[in-house]
Structure formats: structure tokens, C-alpha cells
C-alpha positions as CSV (number, residue, x, y, z in Angstrom):
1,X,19.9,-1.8,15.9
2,X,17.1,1.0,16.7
3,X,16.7,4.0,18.0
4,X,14.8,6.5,19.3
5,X,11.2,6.6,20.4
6,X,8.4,3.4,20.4
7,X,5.6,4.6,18.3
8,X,3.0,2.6,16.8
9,X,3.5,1.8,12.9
10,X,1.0,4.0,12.2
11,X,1.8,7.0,14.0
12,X,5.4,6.5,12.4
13,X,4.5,7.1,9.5
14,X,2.7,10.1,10.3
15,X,5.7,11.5,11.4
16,X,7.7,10.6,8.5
17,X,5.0,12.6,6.4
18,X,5.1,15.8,8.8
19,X,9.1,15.5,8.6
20,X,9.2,15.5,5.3
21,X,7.1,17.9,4.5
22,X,9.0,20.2,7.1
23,X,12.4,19.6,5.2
24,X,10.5,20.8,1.8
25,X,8.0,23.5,3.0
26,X,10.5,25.8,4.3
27,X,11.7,27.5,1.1
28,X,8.4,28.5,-0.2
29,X,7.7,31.4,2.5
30,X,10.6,32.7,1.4
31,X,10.2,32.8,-2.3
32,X,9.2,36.8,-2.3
33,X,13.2,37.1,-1.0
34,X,14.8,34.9,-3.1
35,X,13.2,36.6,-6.3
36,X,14.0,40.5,-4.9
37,X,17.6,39.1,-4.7
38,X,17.8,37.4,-7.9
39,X,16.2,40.4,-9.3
40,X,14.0,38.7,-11.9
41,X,9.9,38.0,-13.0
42,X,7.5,35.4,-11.9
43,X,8.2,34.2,-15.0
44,X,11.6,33.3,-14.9
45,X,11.4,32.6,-10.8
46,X,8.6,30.0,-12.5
47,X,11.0,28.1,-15.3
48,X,13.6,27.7,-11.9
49,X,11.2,26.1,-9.7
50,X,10.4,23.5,-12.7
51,X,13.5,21.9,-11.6
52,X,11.8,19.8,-8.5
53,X,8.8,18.7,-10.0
54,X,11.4,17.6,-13.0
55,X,13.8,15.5,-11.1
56,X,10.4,14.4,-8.7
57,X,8.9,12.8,-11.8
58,X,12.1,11.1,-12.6
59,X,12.4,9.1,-9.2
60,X,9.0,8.7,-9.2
61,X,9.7,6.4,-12.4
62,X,12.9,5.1,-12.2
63,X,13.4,5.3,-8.6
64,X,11.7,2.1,-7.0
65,X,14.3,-0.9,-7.7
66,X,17.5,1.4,-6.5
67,X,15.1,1.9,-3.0
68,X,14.6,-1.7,-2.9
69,X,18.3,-2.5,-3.2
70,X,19.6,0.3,-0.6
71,X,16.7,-0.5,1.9
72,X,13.8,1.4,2.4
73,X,15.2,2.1,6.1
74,X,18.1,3.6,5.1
75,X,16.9,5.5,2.3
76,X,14.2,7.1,4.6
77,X,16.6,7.8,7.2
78,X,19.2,9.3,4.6
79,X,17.1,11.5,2.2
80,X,14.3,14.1,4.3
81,X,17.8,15.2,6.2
82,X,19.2,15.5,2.8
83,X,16.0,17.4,1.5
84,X,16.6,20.3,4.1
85,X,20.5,20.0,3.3
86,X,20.4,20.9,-0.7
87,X,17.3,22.9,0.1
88,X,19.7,25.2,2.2
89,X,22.5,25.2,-0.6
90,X,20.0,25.9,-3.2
91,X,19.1,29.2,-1.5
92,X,22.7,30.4,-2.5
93,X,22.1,30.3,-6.2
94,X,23.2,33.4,-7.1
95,X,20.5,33.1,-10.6
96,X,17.5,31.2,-11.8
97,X,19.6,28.8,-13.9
98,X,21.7,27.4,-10.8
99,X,18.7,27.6,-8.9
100,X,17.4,25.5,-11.4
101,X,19.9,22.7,-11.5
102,X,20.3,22.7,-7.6
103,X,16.4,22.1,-7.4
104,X,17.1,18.9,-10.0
105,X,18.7,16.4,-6.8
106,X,15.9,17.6,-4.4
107,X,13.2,16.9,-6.7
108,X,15.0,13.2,-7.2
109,X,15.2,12.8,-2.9
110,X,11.5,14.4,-2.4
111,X,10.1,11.5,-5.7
112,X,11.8,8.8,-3.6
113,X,10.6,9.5,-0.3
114,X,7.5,10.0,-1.7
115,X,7.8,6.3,-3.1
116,X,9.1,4.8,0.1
117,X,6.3,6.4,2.6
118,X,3.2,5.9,0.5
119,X,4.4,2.3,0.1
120,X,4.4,2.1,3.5
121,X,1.3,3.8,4.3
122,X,-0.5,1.6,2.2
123,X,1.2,-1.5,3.5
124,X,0.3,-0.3,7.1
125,X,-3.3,0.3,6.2
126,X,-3.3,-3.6,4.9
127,X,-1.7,-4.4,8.0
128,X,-4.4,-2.8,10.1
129,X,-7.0,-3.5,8.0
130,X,-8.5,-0.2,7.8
131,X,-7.3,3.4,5.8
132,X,-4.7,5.8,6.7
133,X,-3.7,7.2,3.3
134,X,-6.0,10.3,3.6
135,X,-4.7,11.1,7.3
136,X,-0.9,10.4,6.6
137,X,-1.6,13.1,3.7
138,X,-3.0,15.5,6.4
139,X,0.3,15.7,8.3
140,X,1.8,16.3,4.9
141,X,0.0,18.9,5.0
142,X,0.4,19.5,8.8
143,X,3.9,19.6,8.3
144,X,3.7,22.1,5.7
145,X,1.4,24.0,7.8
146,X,4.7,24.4,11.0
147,X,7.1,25.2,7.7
148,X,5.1,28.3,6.7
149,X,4.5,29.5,10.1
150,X,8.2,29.1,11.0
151,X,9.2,30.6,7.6
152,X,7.2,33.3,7.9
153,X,8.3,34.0,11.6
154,X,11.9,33.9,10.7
155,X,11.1,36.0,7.7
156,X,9.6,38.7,9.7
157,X,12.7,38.8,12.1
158,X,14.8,39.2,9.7
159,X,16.8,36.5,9.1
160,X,17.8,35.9,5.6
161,X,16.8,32.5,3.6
162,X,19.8,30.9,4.2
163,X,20.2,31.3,7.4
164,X,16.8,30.4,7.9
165,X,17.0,27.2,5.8
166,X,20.1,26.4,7.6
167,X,18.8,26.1,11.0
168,X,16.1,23.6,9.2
169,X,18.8,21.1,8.8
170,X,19.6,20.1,12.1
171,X,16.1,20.2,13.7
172,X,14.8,17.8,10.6
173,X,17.9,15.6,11.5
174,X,17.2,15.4,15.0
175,X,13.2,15.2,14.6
176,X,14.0,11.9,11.8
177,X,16.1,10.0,14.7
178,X,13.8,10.6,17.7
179,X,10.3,9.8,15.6
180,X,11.5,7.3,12.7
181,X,15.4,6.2,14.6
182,X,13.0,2.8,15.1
183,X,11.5,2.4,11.8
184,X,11.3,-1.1,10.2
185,X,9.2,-1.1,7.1
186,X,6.0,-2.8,7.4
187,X,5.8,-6.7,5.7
188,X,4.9,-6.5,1.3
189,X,1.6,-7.2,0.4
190,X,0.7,-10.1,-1.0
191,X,-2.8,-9.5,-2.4
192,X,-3.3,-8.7,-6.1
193,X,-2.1,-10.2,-9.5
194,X,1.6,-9.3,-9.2
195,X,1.2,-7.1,-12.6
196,X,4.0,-4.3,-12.3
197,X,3.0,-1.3,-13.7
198,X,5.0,0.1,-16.5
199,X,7.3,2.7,-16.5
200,X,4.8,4.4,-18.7
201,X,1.5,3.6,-18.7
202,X,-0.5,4.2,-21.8
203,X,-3.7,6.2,-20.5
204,X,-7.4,4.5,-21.5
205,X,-10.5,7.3,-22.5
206,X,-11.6,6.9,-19.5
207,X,-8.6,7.3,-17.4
208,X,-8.1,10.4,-19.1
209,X,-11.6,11.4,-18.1
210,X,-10.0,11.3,-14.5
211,X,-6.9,12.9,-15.4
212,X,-9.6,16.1,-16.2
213,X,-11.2,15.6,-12.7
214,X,-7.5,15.8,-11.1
215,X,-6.3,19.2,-13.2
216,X,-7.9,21.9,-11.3
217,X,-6.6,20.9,-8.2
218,X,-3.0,19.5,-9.5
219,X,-2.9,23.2,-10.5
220,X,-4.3,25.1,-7.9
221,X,-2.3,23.4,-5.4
222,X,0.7,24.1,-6.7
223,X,-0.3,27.8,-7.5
224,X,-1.2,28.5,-3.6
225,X,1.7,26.8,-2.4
226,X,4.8,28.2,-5.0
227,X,2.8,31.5,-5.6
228,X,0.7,32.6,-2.3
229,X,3.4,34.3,-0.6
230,X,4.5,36.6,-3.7
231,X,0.5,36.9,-4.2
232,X,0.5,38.8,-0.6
233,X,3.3,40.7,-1.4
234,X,2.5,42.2,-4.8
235,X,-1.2,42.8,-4.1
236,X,-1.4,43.9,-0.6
237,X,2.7,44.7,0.0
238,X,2.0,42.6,3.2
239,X,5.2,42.1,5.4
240,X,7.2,38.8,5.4
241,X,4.9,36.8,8.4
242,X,1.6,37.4,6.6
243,X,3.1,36.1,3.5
244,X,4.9,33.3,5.5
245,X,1.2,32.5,7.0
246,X,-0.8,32.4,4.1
247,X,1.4,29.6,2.5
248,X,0.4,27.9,6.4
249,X,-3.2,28.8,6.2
250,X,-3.8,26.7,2.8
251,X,-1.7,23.8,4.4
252,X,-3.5,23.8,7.7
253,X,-7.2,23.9,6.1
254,X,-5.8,21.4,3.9
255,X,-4.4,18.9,6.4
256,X,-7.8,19.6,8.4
257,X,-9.9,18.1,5.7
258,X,-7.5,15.4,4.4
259,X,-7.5,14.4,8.2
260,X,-11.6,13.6,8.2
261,X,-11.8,12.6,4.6
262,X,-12.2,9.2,5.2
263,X,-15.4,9.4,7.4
264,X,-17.3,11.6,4.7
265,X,-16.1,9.5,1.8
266,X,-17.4,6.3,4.0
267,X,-21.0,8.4,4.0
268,X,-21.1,10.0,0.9
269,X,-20.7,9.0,-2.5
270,X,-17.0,9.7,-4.2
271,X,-18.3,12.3,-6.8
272,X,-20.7,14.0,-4.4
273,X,-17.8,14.9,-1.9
274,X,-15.5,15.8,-4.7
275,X,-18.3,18.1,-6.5
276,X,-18.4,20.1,-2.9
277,X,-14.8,20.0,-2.8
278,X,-14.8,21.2,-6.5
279,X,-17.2,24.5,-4.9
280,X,-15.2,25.5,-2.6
281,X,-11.8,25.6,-5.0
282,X,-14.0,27.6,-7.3
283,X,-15.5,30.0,-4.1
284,X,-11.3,30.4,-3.3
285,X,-10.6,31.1,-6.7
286,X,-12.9,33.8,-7.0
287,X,-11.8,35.3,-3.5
288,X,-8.7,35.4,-4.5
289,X,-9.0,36.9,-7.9
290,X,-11.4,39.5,-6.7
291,X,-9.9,39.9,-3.0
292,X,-10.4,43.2,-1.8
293,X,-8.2,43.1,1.5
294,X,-5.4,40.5,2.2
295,X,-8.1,39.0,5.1
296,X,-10.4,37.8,1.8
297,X,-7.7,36.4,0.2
298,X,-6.5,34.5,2.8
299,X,-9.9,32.9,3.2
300,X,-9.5,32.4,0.0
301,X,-6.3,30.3,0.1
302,X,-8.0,28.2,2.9
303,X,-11.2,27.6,0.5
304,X,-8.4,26.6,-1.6
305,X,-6.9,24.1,0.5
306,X,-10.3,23.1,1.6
307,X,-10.9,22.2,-2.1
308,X,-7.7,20.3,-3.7
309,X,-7.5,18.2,-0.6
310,X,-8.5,14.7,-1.6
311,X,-9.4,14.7,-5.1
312,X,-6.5,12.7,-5.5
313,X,-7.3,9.9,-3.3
314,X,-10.9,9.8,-5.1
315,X,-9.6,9.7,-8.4
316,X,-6.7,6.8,-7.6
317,X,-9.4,4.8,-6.3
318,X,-11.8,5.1,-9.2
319,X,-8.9,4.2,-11.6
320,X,-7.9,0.8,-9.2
321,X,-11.4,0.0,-9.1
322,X,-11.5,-0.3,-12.8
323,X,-12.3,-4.4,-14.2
324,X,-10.4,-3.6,-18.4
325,X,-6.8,-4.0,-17.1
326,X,-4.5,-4.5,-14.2
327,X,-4.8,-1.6,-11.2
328,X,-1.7,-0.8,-10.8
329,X,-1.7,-0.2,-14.2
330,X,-4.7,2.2,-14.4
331,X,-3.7,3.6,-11.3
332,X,-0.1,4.8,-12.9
333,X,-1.5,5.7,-16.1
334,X,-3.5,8.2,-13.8
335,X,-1.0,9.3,-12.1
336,X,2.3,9.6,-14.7
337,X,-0.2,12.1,-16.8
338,X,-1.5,13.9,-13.9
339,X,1.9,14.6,-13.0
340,X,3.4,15.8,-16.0
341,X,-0.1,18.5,-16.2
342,X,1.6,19.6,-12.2
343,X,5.0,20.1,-14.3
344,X,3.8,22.8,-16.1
345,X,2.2,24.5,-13.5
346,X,4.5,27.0,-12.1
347,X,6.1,28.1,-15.5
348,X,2.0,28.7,-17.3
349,X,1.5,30.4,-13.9
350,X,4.8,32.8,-14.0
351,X,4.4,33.3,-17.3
352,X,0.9,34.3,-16.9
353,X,1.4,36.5,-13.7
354,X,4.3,38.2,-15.8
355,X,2.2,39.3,-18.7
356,X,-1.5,39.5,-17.0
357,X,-0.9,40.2,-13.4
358,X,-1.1,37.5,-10.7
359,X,-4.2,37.2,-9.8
360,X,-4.9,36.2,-13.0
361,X,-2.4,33.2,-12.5
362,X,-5.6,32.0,-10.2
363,X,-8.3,33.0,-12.3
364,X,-7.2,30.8,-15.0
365,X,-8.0,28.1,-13.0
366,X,-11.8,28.7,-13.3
367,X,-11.8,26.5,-16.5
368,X,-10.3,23.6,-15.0
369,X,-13.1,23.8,-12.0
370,X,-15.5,23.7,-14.8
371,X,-13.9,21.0,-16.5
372,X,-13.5,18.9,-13.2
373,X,-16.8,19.0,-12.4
374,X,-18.3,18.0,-15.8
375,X,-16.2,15.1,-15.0
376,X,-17.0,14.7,-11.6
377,X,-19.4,11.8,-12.5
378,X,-16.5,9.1,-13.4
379,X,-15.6,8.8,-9.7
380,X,-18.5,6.7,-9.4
381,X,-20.5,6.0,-6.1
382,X,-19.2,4.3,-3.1
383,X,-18.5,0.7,-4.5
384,X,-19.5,-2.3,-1.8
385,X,-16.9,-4.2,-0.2
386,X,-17.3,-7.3,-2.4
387,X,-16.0,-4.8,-5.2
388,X,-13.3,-3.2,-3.9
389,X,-10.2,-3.9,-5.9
390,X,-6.4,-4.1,-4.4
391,X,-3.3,-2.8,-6.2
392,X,-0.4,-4.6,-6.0
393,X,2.4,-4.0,-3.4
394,X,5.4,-4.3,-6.4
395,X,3.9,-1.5,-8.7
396,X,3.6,1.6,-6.4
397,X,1.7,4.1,-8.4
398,X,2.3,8.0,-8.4
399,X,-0.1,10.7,-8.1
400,X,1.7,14.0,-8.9
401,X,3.2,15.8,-6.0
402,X,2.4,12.7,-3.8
403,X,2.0,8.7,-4.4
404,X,-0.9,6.8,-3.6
405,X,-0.9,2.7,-3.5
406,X,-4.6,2.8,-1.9
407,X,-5.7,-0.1,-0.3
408,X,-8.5,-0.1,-2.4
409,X,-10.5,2.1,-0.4
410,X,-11.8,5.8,-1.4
């Protein structure tokens, strides 16, 4: 039995994506409180919020055969509510350890969810035979976008993190039955070679040649998004709402560009598009680090968002279109090592911003622009049709913070 409202599969999963990244987005406006009431440094503030990513990369490997038993269904209805629920606990760790161990079970709810709705974004793009992976990751980003302007808001009005987080529960609830109440996952796949990928995929030279294309923004991303709002209030003492919308400004110029991805990658070759989004990381970076007013550096968070938005995406598909071994294969191999580079983001950035100041935390991504775009080239051009490879539906492959099973598109 269903409920809620009739929306095309498509557009459900759309939702699902802008839910879910509601549920998780909330917490990061309010970082700057969090660390004045725990009294501590960026760097330890960085060794708690290695927690998620930790217990993310553990669903993300282990996680698929227990969601094919329970149901994808019932897992997806179940866990976003539950993401917002220990999210709003965690905010009453009273010290970086517990904060670390209550960020472990999110980041095993946020790696399954993100199993269960890139599986079926990439099911629902081979059931309407064209893409919707770079748009469903734009109201990712969309959704993140509404939690850092709602944050922020709340921030500035004075209500306290848990509070705040609190009221997130019930309206992610509520938001899961009316938009995904009458979700039935789409029908398997049945194109490929039925290779599973392993639960550790041993990288190839040149899969590691993408893995360098993919570090700049695995760690850029995850600098604006755990580190923006503490950014704006050490540099510029900017009140709570700025903060908040800083953290929204890098989603929404994110999602925006994620949302019309496709069309330039269907006119442009894969490593041309990702060389200009490679230019406009680097142009943010150096706003940032220089910034002489908070306005620069909020353009430069948005140049930011601009630039890690689909490198992903680009560098999933050159690794499935790859002819030595299986795709799913290549595409996991790709994806476990990118990964574990995202886990040690936030503690090299806190310890950095401890010792050096944190605008240094971003100018240390200048290297890995540098090294991206020496490696550009291996994304290859825009391979015809007759070339295009599938991945196969039982070996979902991860791609750090999010999952990508393309449908062998760019």
C-alpha cells in the first residue's frame, strides 16, 4: 500500500536527493556553535567530523546485500528520517570524542541512502533512456542549498543547534511521506556482464590517473561545505546568517551547474568542460585565500561550487568506459580510493587551519588544481554512442561523498 503524492519516477527521485540532503545539511551552519561550546581547535573539531565519512565508507562497502534483503523501500523510507534524528542527538555531545562516535551511525544511514538512490537514479535513467544522474545531484545540492539558508536563519534568531536540528526531524518526516510515501523502486538492469565489483577494487595506473583528476575537488568540497561557515566567522567575525548563507551559496551555485551539466558535456568534450571547471575552483581558491571582504569570499565559495560540481560524473564515466577489465570494476576502484583521499580531508584541513590559519586550509588546495589539470587529459573526448559502455545493475559503484552507477553516459 502507497501513499502520498503521484509523481513521476523521475521527479521522485529528485525529491529523495533534496530530502536527504536536507536531513544532512542542517548541522554544518551551525558548526561555528558547536565548536564555541565545545571549546576546542579546528583541529580537533576536524578528527570529530571524521566520524561520518568513516561509517559513510563502511556502508558504502558492506552495505548493499543488507539493503537488498530489507527492501530498498523500506530502507529509503526508514533512514533520511533517521539521518535528521541522530543528527539532532549528536548536537548534544557534550566533547569531540562523543561527537565522534555519534557521527559513526549517521555516516552508516547517509552510505546507504547514498547506495539505494543512485541505484535508482541510474536504473530510472535506463528506464527513460536518457541521463538524470547530473540533475538528481543538483537537488543534492539544492537541498543543501534550503539547509544552509534555514540554518543560517535559525542561527541568526537565536535558536540554539539543538533546537534547531530538532525541528529538522519532523519536517524531513513529513516531506519523505508526501514526496517518496509512493515510491516503488524502479525494475534491475539487465544490461552488462553481471561482474560484481569487489569489496575492494585493486586500482589500475590509469585509474589512479583519475583518482588525481578527482582530488582537488573531493577536497575542496568538503573544505567549503565542513569549513565555510567557521571561515566567515574567524576572518570577517560575520554574524550567524552570513555564515549560514555561505555554506548555501556554494550549494546553490553547485546544484545550478550540476543541473545543466548534461547539455555542455553532450557539446563539449569531457576534459575540456572539466579543465574550465578546474579554472574556476582555482579563481575561488584564490578569492578565498586572498579575500579582502566577506562579499569576495563568498564569490569565492560559489566559484567553488561552480568548480567541484561534476568532476565526478566525468571521471566515473571515463573509468566505465574503459575495454582492460569489467566497469563496475574500474568504476569502484575509482571510487573506494577517491573516497578514502575525502576521509582525510577535514582532519589535514583542521589541522592545517590550527597551525597556519584557515585560509590556508584552502590555499593548499592550489596543488591539487595543478595536479587535476595535468591530468585532465585522461577523461578523454566525448566517446560515440556505439562505444559507450554500461555498468552493471548488481555492482553499484561509489564515488566519495556520493555514488554514481552511470548509465554510461558523461
Amino acid at each position: 500500500m502507497t501513499f502520498g503524492l503521484k509523481l513521476a519516477p523521475q521527479h521522485r527521485v529528485y525529491a529523495g536527493f533534496a530530502i536527504y540532503s536536507f536531513a544532512m545539511g542542517n548541522i554544518f551552519p551551525r558548526l561555528p556553535d558547536i565548536k564555541r561550546a565545545m571549546d576546542i581547535e579546528d583541529g580537533m573539531l576536524g578528527l570529530s567530523l571524521i566520524g561520518t565519512p568513516i561509517g559513510t565508507l563502511t556502508a558504502l562497502t558492506l552495505a548493499t546485500p543488507v539493503l537488498e534483503r530489507v527492501g530498498f523501500r523500506r530502507a529509503l523510507l526508514w533512514l533520511v528520517p533517521l539521518i535528521a534524528l541522530v543528527y539532532s542527538i549528536a548536537v548534544h555531545a557534550p566533547g569531540p570524542v562523543a561527537l565522534f562516535l555519534m557521527l559513526l551511525p549517521v555516516g552508516l544511514m547517509i552510505g546507504s541512502v547514498e547506495i539505494i538512490l543512485n541505484v535508482e537514479a541510474d536504473r530510472t535513467e535506463f528506464l527513460l533512456r536518457r541521463r538524470i544522474m547530473n540533475r538528481a545531484h543538483s537537488f543534492w545540492s539544492a537541498g543543501f542549498f534550503g539547509a544552509g539558508l534555514f540554518g543560517g536563519a535559525l542561527a541568526h534568531l537565536g535558536l540554539s543547534p539543538q533546537l534547531h536540528l530538532a525541528l529538522v526531524v519532523p519536517m524531513v518526516a513529513v516531506s519523505m511521506a508526501l514526496f517518496l510515501g509512493g515510491f516503488e523502486p524502479a525494475p534491475a538492469r539487465f544490461a552488462g556482464t553481471g561482474d560484481k565489483a569487489p569489496m575492494f577494487a585493486r586500482p589500475t595506473l590509469s585509474i589512479l590517473v583519475l583518482v588525481a583528476v578527482t582530488l582537488s575537488a573531493m577536497l575542496l568540497e568538503g573544505a567549503s561545505i565542513d569549513w565555510s561557515a567557521i571561515y566567515m566567522r574567524t576572518v570577517f567575525v560575520s554574524g550567524p546568517f552570513v555564515a549560514g548563507f555561505t555554506v548555501a551559496l556554494f550549494a546553490f551555485s553547485q546544484a545550478t551547474t550540476r543541473f545543466f551539466a548534461d547539455s555542455f558535456v553532450d557539446r563539449h568534450s569531457p576534459s575540456g568542460v572539466a579543465r574550465v571547471l578546474l579554472a574556476a575552483m582555482a579563481a575561488g581558491v584564490l578569492f578565498v585565500f586572498f579575500s579582502p571582504a566577506p562579499l569576495v569570499s563568498m564569490l569565492g565559495f560559489a566559484l567553488l561550487g561552480i568548480g567541484s560540481s561534476a568532476l565526478f560524473p566525468l571521471a566515473i564515466s571515463a573509468a566505465a568506459q574503459r575495454t582492460d577489465r569489467p566497469a563496475a570494476i574500474n568504476v569502484a576502484a575509482l571510487s573506494q580510493i577517491s573516497f578514502i583521499a575525502f576521509l582525510l580531508g577535514p582532519p589535514l584541513l583542521g589541522f592545517v587551519s590550527e597551525h597556519w590559519g584557515i585560509r590556508s586550509a584552502y590555499g593548499i588546495g592550489i596543488p591539487f588544481i595543478v595536479l587535476s589539470l595535468l591530468t585532465a587529459g585522461s577523461l578523454g573526448r566525448r566517446p560515440s554512442r556505439e562505444n559507450i559502455r554500461t555498468i552493471p545493475s548488481d555492482g553499484p559503484a561509489v564515488t566519495g561523498r556520493k555514488i554514481e552507477v552511470p548509465a554510461g553516459k558523461a
